[in-house]
C-alpha positions in Angstrom: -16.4 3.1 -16.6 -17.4 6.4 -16.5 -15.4 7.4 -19.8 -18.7 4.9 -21.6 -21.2 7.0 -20.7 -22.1 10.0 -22.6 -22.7 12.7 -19.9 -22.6 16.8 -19.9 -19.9 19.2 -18.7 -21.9 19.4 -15.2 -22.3 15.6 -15.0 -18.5 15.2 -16.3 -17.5 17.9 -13.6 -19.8 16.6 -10.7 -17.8 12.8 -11.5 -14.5 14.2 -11.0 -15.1 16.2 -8.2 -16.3 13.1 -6.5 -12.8 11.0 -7.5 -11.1 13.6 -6.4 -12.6 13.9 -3.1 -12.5 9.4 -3.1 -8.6 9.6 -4.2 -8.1 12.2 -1.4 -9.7 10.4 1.2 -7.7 7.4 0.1 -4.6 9.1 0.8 -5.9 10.5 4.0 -6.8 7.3 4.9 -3.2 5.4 4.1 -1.2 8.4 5.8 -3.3 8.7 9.1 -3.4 5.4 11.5 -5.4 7.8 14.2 -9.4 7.4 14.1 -9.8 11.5 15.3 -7.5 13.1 12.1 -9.8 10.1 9.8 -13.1 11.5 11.4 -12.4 15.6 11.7 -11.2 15.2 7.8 -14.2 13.5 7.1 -16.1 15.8 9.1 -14.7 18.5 7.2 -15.2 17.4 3.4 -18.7 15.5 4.4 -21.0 18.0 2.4 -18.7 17.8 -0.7 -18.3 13.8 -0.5 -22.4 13.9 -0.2 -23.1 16.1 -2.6 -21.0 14.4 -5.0 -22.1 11.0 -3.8 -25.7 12.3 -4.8 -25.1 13.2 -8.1 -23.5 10.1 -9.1 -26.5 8.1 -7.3 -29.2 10.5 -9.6 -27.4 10.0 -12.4 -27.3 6.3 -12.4 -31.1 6.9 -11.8 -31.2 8.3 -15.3 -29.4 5.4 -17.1 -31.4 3.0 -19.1 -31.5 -1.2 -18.3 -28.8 -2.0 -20.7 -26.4 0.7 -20.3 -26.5 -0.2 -16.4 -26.5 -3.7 -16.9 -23.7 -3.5 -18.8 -21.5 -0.7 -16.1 -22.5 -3.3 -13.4 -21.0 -6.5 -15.7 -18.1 -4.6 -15.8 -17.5 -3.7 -12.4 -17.7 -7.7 -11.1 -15.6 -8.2 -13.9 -13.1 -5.9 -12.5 -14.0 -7.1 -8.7 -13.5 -10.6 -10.0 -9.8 -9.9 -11.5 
């Protein structure tokens, strides 16, 4: 969904950064069955996963009604599949 909203290079950048870190974690997640390599990689990456988690929270701020409206249709569309 992000690809229908018109953004800048910092709020394109800040987006990625944040799948990135969300894909990684992921990964981490699938590979590692033990709770204490989980938390101390979490532990590690926790300001960049905030940070990024922040920026995406502001920027949804920003949108207008519709636009959100219609990003939140989509997404229980795509929960609903």
């Amino acid at each position: 969904n992000r690809d229908e909203l018109n953004h800048d290079d910092e709020t394109t950048s800040a987006l990625n950064q944040a799948i990135v870190a969300l894909q990684d974690l992921q990964m981490r997640l699938g590979e590692s069955k033990q709770q204490a390599d989980i938390y101390s990689y979490i532990s590690k990456r926790k300001d960049a996963i905030y940070q990024s988690f922040s920026h995406i929270e502001n920027e949804v701020y920003r949108l207008d009604n519709k636009t959100l409206l219609k990003l939140l249709s989509k997404e229980v569309q795509l929960l609903s599949q």
